[in-house]
C-alpha positions in Angstrom: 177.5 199.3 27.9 175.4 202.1 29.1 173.0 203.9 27.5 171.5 207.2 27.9 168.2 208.2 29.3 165.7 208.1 26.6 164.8 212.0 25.9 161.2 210.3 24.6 160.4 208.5 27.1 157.9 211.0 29.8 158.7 211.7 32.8 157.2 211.6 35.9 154.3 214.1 37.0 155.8 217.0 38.8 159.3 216.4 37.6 161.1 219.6 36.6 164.3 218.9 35.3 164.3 221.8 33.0 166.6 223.7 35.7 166.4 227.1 35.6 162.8 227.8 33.6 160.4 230.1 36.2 157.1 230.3 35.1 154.6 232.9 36.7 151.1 233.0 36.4 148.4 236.2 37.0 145.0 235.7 37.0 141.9 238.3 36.1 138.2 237.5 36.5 135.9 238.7 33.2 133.1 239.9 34.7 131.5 241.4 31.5 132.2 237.6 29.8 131.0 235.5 32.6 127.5 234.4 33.6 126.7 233.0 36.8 126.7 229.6 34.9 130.3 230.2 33.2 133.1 232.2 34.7 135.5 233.4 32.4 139.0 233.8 33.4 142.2 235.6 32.0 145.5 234.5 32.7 148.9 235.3 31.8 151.6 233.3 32.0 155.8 234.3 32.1 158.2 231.9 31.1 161.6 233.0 32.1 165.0 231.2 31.2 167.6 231.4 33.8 169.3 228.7 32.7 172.5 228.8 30.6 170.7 226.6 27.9 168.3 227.2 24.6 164.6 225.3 25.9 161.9 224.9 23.3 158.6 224.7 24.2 156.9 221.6 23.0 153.3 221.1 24.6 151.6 221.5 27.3 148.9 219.8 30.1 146.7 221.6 32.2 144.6 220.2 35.0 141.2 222.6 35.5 139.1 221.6 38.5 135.4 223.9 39.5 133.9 223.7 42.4 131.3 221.4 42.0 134.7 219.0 41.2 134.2 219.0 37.4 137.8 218.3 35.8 139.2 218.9 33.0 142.0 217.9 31.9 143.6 220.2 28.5 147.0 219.0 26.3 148.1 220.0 23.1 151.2 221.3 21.0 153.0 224.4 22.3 151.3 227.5 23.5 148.8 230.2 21.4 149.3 228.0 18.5 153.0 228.9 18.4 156.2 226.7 20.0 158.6 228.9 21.1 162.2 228.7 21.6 163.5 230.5 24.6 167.7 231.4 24.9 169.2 232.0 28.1 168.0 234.7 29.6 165.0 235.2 27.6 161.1 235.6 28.6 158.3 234.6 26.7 154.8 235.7 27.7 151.6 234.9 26.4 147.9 235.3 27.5 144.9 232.8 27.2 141.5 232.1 29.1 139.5 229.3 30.6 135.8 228.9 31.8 134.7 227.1 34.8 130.7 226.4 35.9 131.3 227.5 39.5 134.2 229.0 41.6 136.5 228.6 42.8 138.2 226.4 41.1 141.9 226.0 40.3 144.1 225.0 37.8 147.8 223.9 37.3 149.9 221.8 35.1 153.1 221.3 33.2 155.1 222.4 30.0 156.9 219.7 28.1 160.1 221.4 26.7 163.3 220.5 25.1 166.9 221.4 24.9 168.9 221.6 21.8 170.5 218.0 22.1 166.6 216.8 21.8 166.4 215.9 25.6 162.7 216.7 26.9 161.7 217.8 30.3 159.0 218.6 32.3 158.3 222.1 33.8 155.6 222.7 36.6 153.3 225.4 36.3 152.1 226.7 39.8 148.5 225.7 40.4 146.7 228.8 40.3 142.9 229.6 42.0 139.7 230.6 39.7 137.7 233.0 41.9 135.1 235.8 42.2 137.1 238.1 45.0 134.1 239.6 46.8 131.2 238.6 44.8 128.1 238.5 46.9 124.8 237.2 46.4 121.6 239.7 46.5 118.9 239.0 47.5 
């Protein structure tokens, strides 16, 4: 007898088999936060259901890498301390930030969600570039 996939068990990196979930990603230097030591970063991210199914963020992972090649690597449960349950059709946007030592750097990662018969799935989230557009160095 056959038995279905296990909704615990991960899948792997890269997989997106939440079909239908677009996420979009825009990215603001904070020049009055930042230092040359510690660039601070805005970002907001849009998570768009185009699917015909109910998808509940769970958690997520990001990967954060500078320019001297520090990386980081950030997971935890849901998204600004909520875990939000998107129907079909809706959006749900939030902001956040993230600090890097030198630019640019990048970051990218992936959103563990999960339908409403408990079956999980991960969701890419377009690697994105940290950077100082047309910062130049006086002398």
């Amino acid at each position: 007898m056959s038995h279905p996939p296990d909704p615990e068990r991960s899948q792997p990196p890269g997989t997106d088999n939440a079909q239908g979930i677009q996420v979009n990603v825009q990215v603001v230097h904070l020049a009055a936060q930042s230092t040359p030591e510690r660039r601070v970063f805005s970002y907001v991210i849009r998570i768009e259901n185009r699917s015909d199914q109910t998808w509940q963020l769970l958690a997520r992972h990001w990967d954060i890498v500078d320019a001297l090649g520090h990386e980081i690597q950030v997971d935890g449960d849901g998204v600004v301390g909520e875990q939000p349950v998107i129907p079909p059709g809706g959006i749900f946007v939030y902001d956040s930030f993230v600090t890097v030592e030198a630019v640019p750097g990048r970051m990218g990662g992936y959103y563990v969600m999960q339908d409403a018969w408990g079956a999980r799935a991960r969701v890419s989230i377009p690697p994105f570039i940290l950077d100082v557009p047309g910062e130049r160095t006086l002398n």
